[in-house]
LOGU-52234 format. One record per residue (C-alpha): residue number from 1; residue in three letters; x, z, y. Coordinates in steps of 0.5 Angstrom, whole numbers, plus 2048, in hexadecimal, padded with zeros to 3 digits. Example, Ala and Ser with C-alpha at 12.3 -4.5 7.8 and 13.67 -1.06 7.14 Angstrom:
> pos, code, x, z, y
> 1, Ala, 819, 810, 7F7 .
> 2, Ser, 81B, 80E, 7FE .
***
This chain:
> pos, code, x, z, y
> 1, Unk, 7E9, 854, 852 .
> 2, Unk, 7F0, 855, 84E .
> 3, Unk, 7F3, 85B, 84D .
> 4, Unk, 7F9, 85D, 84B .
> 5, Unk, 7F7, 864, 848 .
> 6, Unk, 7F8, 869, 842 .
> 7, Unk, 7F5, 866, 83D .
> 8, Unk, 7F0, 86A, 838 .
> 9, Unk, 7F3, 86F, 835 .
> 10, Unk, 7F3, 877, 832 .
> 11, Unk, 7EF, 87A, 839 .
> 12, Unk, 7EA, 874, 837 .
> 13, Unk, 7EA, 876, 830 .
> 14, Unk, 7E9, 87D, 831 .
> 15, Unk, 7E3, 87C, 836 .
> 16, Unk, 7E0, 878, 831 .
> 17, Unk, 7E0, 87D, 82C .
> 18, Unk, 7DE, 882, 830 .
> 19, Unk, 7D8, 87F, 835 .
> 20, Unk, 7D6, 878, 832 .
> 21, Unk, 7D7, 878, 82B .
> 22, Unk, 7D1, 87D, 828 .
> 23, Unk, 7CD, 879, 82E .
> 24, Unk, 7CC, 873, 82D .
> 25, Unk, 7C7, 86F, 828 .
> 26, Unk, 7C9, 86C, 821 .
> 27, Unk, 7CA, 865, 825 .
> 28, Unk, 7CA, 862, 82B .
> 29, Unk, 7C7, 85B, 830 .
> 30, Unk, 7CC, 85B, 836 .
> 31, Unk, 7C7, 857, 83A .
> 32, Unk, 7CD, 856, 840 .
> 33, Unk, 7D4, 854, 83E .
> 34, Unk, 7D9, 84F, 840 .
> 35, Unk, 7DD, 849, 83C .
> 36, Unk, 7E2, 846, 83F .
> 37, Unk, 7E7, 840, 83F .
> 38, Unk, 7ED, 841, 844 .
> 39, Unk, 7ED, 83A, 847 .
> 40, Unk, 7E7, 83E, 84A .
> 41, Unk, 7E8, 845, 84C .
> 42, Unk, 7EE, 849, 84D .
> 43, Unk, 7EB, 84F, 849 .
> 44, Unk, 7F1, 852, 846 .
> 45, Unk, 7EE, 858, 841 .
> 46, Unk, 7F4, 85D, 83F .
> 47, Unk, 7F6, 85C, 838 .
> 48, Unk, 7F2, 856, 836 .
> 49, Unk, 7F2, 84E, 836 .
> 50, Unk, 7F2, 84A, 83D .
> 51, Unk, 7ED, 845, 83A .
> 52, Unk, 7E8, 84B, 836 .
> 53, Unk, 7E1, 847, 832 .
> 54, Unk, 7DE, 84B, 82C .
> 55, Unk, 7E3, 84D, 828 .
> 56, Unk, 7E7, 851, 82E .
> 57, Unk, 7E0, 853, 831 .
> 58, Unk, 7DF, 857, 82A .
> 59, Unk, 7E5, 859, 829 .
> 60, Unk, 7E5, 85C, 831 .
> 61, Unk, 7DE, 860, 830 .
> 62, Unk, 7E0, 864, 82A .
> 63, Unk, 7E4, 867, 830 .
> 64, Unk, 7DD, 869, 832 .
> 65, Unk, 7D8, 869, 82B .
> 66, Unk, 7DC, 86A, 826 .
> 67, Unk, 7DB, 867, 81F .
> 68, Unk, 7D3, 867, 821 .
> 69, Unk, 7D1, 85F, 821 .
> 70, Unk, 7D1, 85C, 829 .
> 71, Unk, 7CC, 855, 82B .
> 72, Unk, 7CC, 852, 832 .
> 73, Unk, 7CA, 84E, 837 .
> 74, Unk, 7D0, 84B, 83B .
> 75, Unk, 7D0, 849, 841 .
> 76, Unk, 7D5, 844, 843 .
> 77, Unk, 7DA, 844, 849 .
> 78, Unk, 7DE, 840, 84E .
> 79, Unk, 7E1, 842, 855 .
> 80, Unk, 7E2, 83B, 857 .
> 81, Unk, 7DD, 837, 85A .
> 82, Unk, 7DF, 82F, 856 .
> 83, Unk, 7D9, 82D, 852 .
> 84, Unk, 7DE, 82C, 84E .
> 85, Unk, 7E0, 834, 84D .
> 86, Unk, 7D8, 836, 84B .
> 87, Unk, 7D8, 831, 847 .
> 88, Unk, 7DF, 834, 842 .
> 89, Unk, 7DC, 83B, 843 .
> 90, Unk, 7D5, 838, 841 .
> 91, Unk, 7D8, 835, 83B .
> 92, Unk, 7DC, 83B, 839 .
> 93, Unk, 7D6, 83F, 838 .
> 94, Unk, 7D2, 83B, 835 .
> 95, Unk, 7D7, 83A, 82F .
> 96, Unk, 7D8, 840, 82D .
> 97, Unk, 7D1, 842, 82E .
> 98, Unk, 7CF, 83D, 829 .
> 99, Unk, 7D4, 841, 824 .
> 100, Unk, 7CE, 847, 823 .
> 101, Unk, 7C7, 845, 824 .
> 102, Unk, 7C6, 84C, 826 .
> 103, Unk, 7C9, 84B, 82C .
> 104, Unk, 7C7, 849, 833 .
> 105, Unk, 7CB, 845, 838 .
> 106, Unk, 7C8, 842, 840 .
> 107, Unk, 7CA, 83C, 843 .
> 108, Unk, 7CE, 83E, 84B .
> 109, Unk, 7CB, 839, 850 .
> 110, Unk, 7CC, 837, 858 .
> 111, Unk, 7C6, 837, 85C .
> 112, Unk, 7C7, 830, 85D .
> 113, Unk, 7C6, 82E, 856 .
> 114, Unk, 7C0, 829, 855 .
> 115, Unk, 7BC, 82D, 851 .
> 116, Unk, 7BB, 827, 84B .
> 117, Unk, 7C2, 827, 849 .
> 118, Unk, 7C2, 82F, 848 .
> 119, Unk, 7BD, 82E, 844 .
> 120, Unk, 7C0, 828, 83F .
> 121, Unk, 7C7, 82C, 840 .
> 122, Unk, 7C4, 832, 83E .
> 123, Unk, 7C0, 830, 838 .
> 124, Unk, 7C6, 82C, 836 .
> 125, Unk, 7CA, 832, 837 .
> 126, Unk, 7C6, 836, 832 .
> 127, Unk, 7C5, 83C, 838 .
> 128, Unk, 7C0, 840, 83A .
> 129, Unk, 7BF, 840, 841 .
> 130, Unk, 7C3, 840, 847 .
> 131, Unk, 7C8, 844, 84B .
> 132, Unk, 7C9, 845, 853 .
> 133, Unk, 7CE, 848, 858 .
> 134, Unk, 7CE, 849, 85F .
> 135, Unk, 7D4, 845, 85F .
> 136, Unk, 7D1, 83F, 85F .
> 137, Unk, 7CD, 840, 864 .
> 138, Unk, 7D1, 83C, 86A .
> 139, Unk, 7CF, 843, 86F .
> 140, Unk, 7D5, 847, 872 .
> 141, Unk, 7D6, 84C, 870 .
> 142, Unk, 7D3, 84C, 869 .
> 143, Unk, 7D1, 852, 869 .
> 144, Unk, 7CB, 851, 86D .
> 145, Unk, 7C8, 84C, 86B .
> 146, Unk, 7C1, 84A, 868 .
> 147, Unk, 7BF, 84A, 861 .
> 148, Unk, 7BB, 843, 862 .
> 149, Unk, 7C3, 841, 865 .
> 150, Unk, 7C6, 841, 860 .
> 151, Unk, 7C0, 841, 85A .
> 152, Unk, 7BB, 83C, 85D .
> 153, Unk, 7B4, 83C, 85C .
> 154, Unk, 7B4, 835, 858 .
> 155, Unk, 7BA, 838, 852 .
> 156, Unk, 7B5, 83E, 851 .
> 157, Unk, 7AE, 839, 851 .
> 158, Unk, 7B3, 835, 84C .
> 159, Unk, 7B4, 83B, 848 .
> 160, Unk, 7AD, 83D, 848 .
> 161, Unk, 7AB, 837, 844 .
> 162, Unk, 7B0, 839, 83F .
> 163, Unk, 7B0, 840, 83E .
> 164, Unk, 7B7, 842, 840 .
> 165, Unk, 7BA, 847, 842 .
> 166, Unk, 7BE, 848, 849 .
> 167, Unk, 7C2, 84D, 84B .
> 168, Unk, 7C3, 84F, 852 .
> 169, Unk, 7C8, 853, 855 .
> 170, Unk, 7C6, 855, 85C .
> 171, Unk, 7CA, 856, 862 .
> 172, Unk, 7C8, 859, 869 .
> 173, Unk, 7CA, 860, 86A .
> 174, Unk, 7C4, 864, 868 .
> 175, Unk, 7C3, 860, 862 .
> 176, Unk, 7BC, 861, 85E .
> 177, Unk, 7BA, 865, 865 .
> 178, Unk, 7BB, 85F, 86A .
> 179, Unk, 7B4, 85B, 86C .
> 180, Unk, 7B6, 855, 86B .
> 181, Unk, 7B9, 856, 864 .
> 182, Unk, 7B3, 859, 862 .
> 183, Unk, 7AE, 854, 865 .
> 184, Unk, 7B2, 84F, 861 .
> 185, Unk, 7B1, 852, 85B .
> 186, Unk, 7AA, 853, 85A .
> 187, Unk, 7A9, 84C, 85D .
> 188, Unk, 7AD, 849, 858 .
> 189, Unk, 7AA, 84E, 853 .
> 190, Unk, 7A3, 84D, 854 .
> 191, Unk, 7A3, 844, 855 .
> 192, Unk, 7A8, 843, 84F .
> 193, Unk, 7A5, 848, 84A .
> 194, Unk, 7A8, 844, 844 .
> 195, Unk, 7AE, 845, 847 .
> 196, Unk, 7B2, 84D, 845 .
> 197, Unk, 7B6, 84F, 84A .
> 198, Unk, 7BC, 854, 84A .
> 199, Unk, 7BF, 858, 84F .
> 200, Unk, 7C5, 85A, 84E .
> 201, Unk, 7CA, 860, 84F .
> 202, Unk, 7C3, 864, 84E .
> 203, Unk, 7C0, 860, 854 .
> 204, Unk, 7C7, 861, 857 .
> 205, Unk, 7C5, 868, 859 .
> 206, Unk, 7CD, 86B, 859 .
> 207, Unk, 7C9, 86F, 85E .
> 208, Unk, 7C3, 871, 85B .
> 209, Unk, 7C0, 874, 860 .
> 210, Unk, 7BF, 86C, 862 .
> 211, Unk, 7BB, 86C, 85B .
> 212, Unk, 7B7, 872, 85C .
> 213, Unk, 7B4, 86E, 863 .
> 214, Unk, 7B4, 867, 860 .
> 215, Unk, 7B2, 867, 859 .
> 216, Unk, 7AB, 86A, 85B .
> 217, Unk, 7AA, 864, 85D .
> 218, Unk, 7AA, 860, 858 .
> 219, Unk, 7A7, 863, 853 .
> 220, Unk, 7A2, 85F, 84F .
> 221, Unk, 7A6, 859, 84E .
> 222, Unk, 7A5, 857, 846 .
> 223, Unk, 7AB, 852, 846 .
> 224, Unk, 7B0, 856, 84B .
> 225, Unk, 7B5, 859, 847 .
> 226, Unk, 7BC, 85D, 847 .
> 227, Unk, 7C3, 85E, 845 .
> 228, Unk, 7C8, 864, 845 .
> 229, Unk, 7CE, 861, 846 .
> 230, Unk, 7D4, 865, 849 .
> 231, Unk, 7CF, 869, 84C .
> 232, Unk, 7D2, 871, 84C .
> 233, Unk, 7CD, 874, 850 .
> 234, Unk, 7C8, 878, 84B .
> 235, Unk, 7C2, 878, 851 .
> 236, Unk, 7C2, 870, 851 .
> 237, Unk, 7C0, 86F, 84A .
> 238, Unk, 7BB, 876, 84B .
> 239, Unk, 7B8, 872, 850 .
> 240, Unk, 7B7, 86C, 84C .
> 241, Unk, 7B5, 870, 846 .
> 242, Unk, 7B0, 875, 84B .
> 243, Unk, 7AD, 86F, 850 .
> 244, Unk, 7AD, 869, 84B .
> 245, Unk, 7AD, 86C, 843 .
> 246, Unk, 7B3, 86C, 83F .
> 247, Unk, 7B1, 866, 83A .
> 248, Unk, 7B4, 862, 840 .
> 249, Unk, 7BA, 865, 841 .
> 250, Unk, 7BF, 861, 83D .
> 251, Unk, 7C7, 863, 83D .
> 252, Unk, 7CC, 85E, 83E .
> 253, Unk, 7D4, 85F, 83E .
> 254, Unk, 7D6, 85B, 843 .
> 255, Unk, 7DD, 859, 840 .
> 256, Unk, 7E2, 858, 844 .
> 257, Unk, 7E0, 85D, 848 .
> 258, Unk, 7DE, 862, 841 .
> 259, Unk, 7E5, 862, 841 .
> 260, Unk, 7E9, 864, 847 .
> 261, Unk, 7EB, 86B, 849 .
> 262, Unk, 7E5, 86F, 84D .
> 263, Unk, 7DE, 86F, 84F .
> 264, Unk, 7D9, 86E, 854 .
> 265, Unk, 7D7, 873, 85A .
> 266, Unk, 7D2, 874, 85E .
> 267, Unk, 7D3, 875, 865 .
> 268, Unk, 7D0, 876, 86C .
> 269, Unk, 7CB, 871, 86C .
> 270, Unk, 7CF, 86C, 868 .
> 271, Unk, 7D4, 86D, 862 .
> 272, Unk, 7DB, 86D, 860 .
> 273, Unk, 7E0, 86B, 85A .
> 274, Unk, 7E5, 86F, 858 .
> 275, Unk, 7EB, 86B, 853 .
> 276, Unk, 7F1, 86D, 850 .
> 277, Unk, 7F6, 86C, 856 .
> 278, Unk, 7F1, 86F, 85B .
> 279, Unk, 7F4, 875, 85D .
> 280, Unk, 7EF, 879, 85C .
> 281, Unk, 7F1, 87D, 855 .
> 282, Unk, 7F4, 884, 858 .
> 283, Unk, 7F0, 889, 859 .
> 284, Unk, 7F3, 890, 85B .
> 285, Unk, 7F6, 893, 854 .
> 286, Unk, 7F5, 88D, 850 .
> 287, Unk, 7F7, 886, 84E .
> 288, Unk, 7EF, 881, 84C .
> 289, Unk, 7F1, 87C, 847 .
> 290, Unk, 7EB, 877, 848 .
> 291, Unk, 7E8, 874, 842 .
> 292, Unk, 7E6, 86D, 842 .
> 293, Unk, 7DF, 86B, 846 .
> 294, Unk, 7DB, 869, 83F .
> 295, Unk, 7DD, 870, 83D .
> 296, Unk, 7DA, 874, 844 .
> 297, Unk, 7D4, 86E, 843 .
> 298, Unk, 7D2, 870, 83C .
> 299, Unk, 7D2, 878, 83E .
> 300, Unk, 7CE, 877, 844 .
> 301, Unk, 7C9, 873, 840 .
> 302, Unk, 7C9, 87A, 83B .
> 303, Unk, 7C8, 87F, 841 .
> 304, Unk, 7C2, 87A, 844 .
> 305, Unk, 7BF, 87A, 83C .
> 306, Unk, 7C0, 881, 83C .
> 307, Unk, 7BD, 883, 843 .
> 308, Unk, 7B7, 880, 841 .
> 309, Unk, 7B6, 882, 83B .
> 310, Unk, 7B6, 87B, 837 .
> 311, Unk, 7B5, 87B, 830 .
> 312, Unk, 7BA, 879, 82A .
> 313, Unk, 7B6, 872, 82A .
> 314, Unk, 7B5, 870, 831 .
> 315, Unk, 7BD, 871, 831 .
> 316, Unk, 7BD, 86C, 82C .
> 317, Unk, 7B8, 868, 831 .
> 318, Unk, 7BD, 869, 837 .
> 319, Unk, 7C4, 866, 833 .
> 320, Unk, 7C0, 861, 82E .
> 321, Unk, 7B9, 860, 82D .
> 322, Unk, 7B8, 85D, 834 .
> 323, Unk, 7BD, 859, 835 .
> 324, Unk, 7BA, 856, 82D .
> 325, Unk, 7B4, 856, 830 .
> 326, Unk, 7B4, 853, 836 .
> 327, Unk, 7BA, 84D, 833 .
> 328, Unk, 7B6, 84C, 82D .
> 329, Unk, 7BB, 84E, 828 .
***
């Protein structure tokens, strides 16, 4: 995920300005966010520090809320399958989350953990629940492996039990809409209902045509929740809002990628991304500039908000009041 890009400059600046700015509410719970170490990850923002824990992380969102005061669930991460690398990037969380006791930050975990020493290193930790990634999972390729593969069912009974958070990044290639995803899900959901589950990228519904099938079958879950993060397709986040109710709807930026040049794009049956360096922004008589990703996610959020008709407070509930309530900050 490095990136050798523009960093953030005058073209963001006047997008803010003109898109975001009179938009967003006076303060903000980022429900999915990254803090990393570079002894972990190879994530490269442009612009900003290697290593980036809370004072970067608040200094980079500026980019995106102004002045307005930012809380956040972080989510730790490594690429490197060594315990030994987890365990850095766990630790790195849980320092700085211990800074502001506002914020939130989740445990990265392998499927072969033992279920008893996640939950002493969780606790000890002082973290609030876990987080899994399909590159874990052992199957090949990644993309298409089972929920239970790399999120075993043993991990999610111990979160129960500890009424944690998890949050899921889904893979397989139609996402929310697949029957095997959603079969999981709602198994998950109704046997472990002190656990609270977030599906992440908007149900990863970067095609929102998977949201429109899918989602319809997982209503009615009280502990399934969702985060917007990265996500720039309106109809995703108008699907949560219409099908589930947008008081489980929690925006996330996603940093790093809130900070890379581009967007998501929906396509086919699947979707696309388009960065900086993809040769893409000539069209006919004119030059694009793209502006970073967070951008294009919070004006995604504004049209959804506006296509359905949502009221100043259930905005507020959207960027801070969920996250708050369902974190118990």
């Amino acid at each position: 995920m490095s990136t050798s890009g523009t960093p953030v400059g005058e073209v963001d600046h006047e997008f803010y300005r003109r898109e975001i700015e009179s938009f967003l509410p006076d303060r903000i719970y980022d429900a999915h966010t990254h803090l990393w170490c570079h002894d972990c990850v190879d994530w490269t923002v442009p612009g900003a520090a290697r290593d980036v824990g809370l004072a970067e992380y608040n200094r980079l969102m500026e980019d995106l809320h102004g002045q307005r005061p930012t809380n956040a669930m972080f989510i730790p991460f490594t690429t490197s399958l060594e315990p030994s690398s987890r365990q850095t990037a766990n630790a790195w969380v849980a320092e700085h989350v211990a800074v502001d006791e506002a914020n939130r930050g989740i445990f990265f975990i392998h499927p072969e953990d033992d279920p008893e020493w996640v939950r002493q290193e969780v606790r000890r930790l002082g973290l609030s629940g876990l987080k899994c990634y399909h590159t874990m999972s052992g199957v090949e390729p990644t993309w298409d492996a089972d929920i239970e593969s790399f999120l075993p069912e043993p991990l999610v009974a111990v979160a129960n039990e500890e009424g944690w958070v998890i949050t899921l990044h889904m893979v397989k290639s139609r996402a929310v809409a697949e029957a095997a995803n959603i079969a999981c899900i709602r198994r998950y959901c109704e046997t472990y209902p002190n656990m609270r589950l977030i599906l992440a990228h908007s149900a990863r519904g970067f095609q929102p045509s998977h949201n429109l099938e899918g989602l319809p079958q997982l209503t009615g879950l009280d502990n399934l929740y969702f985060d917007t993060s990265a996500n720039c397709e309106p109809i995703a986040h108008q699907a949560i809002i219409r099908i589930i109710g947008h008081d489980k709807l929690m925006y996330g930026t996603d940093l790093p990628v809130s900070h890379f040049r581009g967007r998501s794009l929906s396509a086919a049956d699947s979707f696309i991304w388009l960065y900086e360096e993809t040769p893409v922004w000539g069209e006919k008589h004119m030059k694009v500039a793209p502006v970073i990703v967070g951008l294009e996610h919070i004006r995604s959020l504004k049209w959804a908000c506006w296509s359905e008709r949502l009221s100043d407070s259930q905005v507020e509930d959207i960027f801070y009041n969920n996250a708050a309530r369902m974190l118990g900050v």
